[in-house]
N, C-alpha and C positions, 0 to 999 in steps of 0.2 A: 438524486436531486441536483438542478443545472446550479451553477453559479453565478447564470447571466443577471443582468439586476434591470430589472423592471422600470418603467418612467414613472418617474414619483408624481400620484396624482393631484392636481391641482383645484384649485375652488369651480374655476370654470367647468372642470368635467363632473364634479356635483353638482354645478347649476343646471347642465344641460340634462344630467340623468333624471332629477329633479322637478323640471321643467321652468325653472324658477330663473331670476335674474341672480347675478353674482352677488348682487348687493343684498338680496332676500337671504342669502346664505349665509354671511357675514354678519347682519343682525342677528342669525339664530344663534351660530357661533358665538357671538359674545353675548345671548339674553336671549336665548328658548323662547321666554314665556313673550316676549313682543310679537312673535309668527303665531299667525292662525294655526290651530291645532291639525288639520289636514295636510297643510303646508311643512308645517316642523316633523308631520310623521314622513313625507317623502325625502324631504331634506337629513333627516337621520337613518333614513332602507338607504337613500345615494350613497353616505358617510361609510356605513357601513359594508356597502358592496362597491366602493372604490378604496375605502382604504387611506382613504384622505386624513390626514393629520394637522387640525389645525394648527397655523401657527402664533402663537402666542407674545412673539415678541413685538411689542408696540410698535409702530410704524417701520416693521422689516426691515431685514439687510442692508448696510451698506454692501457689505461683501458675502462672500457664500461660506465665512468663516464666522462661527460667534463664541470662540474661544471658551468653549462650553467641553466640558465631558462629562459624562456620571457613567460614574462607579456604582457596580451592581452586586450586594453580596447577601449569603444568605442571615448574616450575624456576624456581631462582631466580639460576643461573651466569649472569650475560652476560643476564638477562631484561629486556624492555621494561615488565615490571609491578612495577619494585621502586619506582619512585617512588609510583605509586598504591598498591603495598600498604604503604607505610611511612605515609603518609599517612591511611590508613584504618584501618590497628593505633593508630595513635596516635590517634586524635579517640577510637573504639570504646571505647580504655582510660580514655580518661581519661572516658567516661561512665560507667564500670563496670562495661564490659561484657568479658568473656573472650574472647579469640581462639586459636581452635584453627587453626595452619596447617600443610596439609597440601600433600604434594608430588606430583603425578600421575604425573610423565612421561608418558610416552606410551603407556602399560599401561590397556586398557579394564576389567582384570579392578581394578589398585588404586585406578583411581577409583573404581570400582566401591563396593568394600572399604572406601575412606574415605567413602564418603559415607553408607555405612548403619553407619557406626562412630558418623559425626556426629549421624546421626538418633536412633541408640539412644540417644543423650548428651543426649536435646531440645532440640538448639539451637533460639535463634529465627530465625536464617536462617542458608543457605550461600551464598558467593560465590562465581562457579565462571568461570573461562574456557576448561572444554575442551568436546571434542564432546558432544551428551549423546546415549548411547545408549539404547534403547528399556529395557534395564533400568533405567539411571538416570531414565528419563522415569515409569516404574512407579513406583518407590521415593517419589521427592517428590513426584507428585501425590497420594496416599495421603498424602502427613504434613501436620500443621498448619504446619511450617517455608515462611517465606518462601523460595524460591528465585531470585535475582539470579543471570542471565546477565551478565558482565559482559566489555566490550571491544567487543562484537558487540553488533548489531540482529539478528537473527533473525528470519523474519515470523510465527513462532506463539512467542515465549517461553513455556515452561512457568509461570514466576512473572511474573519483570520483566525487561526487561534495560535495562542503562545502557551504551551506547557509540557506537559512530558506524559510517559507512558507510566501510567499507575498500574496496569499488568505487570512489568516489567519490574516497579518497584518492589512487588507482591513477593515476584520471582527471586530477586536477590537478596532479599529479608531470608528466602527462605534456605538461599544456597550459602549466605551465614551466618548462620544457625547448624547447618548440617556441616559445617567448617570447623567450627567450635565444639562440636559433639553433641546437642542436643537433639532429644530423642521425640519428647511429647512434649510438641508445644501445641499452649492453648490460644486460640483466635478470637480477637474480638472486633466484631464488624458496625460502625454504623451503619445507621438506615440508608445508603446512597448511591449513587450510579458509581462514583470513585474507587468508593472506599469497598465496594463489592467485586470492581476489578483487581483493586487489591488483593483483597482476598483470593481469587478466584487466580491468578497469578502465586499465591504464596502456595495455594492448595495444590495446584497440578502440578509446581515445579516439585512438591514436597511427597507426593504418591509416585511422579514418575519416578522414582527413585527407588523406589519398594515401602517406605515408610508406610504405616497405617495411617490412616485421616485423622488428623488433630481432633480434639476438642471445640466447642467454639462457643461463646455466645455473642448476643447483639446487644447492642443501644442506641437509643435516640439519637437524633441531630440536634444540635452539637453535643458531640462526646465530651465527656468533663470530668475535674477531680469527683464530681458528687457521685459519679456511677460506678465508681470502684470498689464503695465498701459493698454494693450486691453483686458484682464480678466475682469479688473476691472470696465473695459466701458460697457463690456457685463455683467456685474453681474447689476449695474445701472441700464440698460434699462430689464431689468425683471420685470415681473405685481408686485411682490412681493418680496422685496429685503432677502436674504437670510441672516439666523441667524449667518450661519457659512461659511468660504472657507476653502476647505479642499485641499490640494494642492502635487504635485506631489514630492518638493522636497523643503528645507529652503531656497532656493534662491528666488523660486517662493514665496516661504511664509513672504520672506520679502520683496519682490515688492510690493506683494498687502498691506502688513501693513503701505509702506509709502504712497501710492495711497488713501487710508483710511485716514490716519490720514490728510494727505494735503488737501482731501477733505471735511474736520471739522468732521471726525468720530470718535468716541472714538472708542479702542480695548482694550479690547471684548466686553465692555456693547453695542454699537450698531451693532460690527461683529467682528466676532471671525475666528482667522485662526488659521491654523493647518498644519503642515510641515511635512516633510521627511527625516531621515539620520543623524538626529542631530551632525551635523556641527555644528563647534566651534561660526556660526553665531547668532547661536540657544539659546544660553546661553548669548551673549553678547548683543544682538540685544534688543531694548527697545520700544515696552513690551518684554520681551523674548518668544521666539517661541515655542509654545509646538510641539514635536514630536516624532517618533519613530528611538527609539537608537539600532541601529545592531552594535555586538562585533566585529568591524574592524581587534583590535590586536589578537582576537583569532580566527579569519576566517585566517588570515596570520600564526600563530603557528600551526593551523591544516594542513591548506595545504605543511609547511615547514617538519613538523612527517612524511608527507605522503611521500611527495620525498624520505625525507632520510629511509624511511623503504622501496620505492620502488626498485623490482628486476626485471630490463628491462623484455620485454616480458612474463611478469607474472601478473593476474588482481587484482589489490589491495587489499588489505584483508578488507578493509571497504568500500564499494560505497557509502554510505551518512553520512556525520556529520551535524545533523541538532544543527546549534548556536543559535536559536531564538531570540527573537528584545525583547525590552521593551519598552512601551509609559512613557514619560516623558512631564507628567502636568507641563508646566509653565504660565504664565501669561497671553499669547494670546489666550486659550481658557480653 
């Protein structure tokens, strides 16, 4: 996939696709139902096959900046990205810059939705951490908007992306663990492109070694305290109950530590958990959570450099900052 970025198309080149005047376009744009129905079907096949994004903002630009960004996340219940989006609404504000945040879940059609909401609005970039689909790949390579992949490395970024290798984190969850002497640990995966290379990362580093295949189950997006007491029912009914849970995020990792301990088990002498994200839950929670810590505030300072050094329609002068994670041994395993 090229990098190059496409000339963002304009009203004129719908009018001309169209066959219509600029101004016939412009009323439909703001009031459908005023254009003859003939007229509004050609005017919306042009929209549609040039990719045009109206723009919204009442009589236009002064400058090619409108101090605009939106923030793009799937959720914010029980989410691993409230530290970094709070850290990055706050720096963004206090340069004077607007934050529009939006909420995906798991709907290809509202990310969709929001992201050419955003474009109409001329942000100067969106920050995104979901999948991007080939229609959202259309959309913002066509606009002058910086587009920040953020959480993920990706090997073709559309814009930029700022985060780390979640293989990688997979891998050193699994290399301590096998430091500390545990034998069978069990995996618990969300539903997600991330959180499956994690896994996939904790698996192969954990087999090449000789080790048998973990245990594993799954859970929804987003993973939470509520889906622990059925974790923890299925880790139970196992021939062999597992040394360790290793789990998709500290929400999850404090579910199953009270499901443990209420069921007369000490943590970690009789199981040991292991968390995600190191949330503030992480440190305060008793036993305290071990887990792996990502630089929130400097995921938010990179992608903030990157705006401000961005020149519309020109592709970033860095496609990847990789911030790597650190695991942080506490108490629970």
């Amino acid at each position: 996939m090229s990098a190059s970025i496409d000339k963002t198309p304009t009203l004129d080149d719908v009018a001309a696709m169209a066959g219509v005047s600029t101004a016939t376009v412009s009323r439909f744009v703001n009031n459908p139902e005023v254009v003859a129905k003939g007229t509004a079907e050609r005017i919306r096949a042009a929209i549609a096959a040039t990719g045009y994004i109206p723009n919204l903002l009442a009589g236009g630009l002064a400058s090619s900046r409108s101090k605009m960004v939106a923030v793009l996340i799937p959720y914010l219940t029980d989410s691993i990205f409230n530290d970094t989006i709070q850290a990055m609404v706050e720096e963004l504000s206090a340069a004077g810059t607007t934050v529009m945040l939006g909420l995906t879940g798991v709907s290809e059609k509202r990310t969709e939705d929001l992201i050419r909401a955003a474009l109409s609005r001329r942000v100067d970039a969106i920050i995104f951490t979901g999948p991007v689909t080939p229609q959202v790949d259309a959309m913002v390579r066509r606009s002058p908007a910086l587009f920040i992949q953020m959480w993920d490395l990706p090997e073709d970024p559309i814009g930029m992306a700022v985060g780390f290798s979640h293989h990688a984190a997979g891998r050193d969850i699994a290399r301590f663990l096998m430091s500390r002497g545990y034998r069978r640990p069990h995996v618990v995966t969300a539903e997600g492109a991330r959180a499956n290379m994690r896994r996939a990362g904790f698996v192969e580093e954990w087999q090449a070694t000789g080790h048998e295949p973990p245990s594993e189950s799954s859970v929804q997006v987003p993973s939470s305290f509520g889906h622990a007491r059925r974790i923890f029912a299925e880790v139970r009914r196992l021939p062999e109950m597992p040394d360790v849970v290793v789990c998709g995020s500290d929400y999850l990792a404090q579910g199953v530590i009270v499901e443990a301990l209420a069921a007369g088990l000490r943590v970690p002498e009789d199981i040991a958990v292991v968390g995600f994200g190191n949330s503030s839950i992480a440190g305060e929670m008793r036993p305290t959570i071990t887990s792996v810590e990502v630089d929130g505030a400097r995921i938010a300072r990179e992608a903030i450099a990157a705006i401000r050094k961005h020149r519309p329609n020109q592709p970033p002068a860095e496609r990847w900052v990789d911030v790597g994670f650190r695991l942080v041994a506490r108490e629970s395993a």
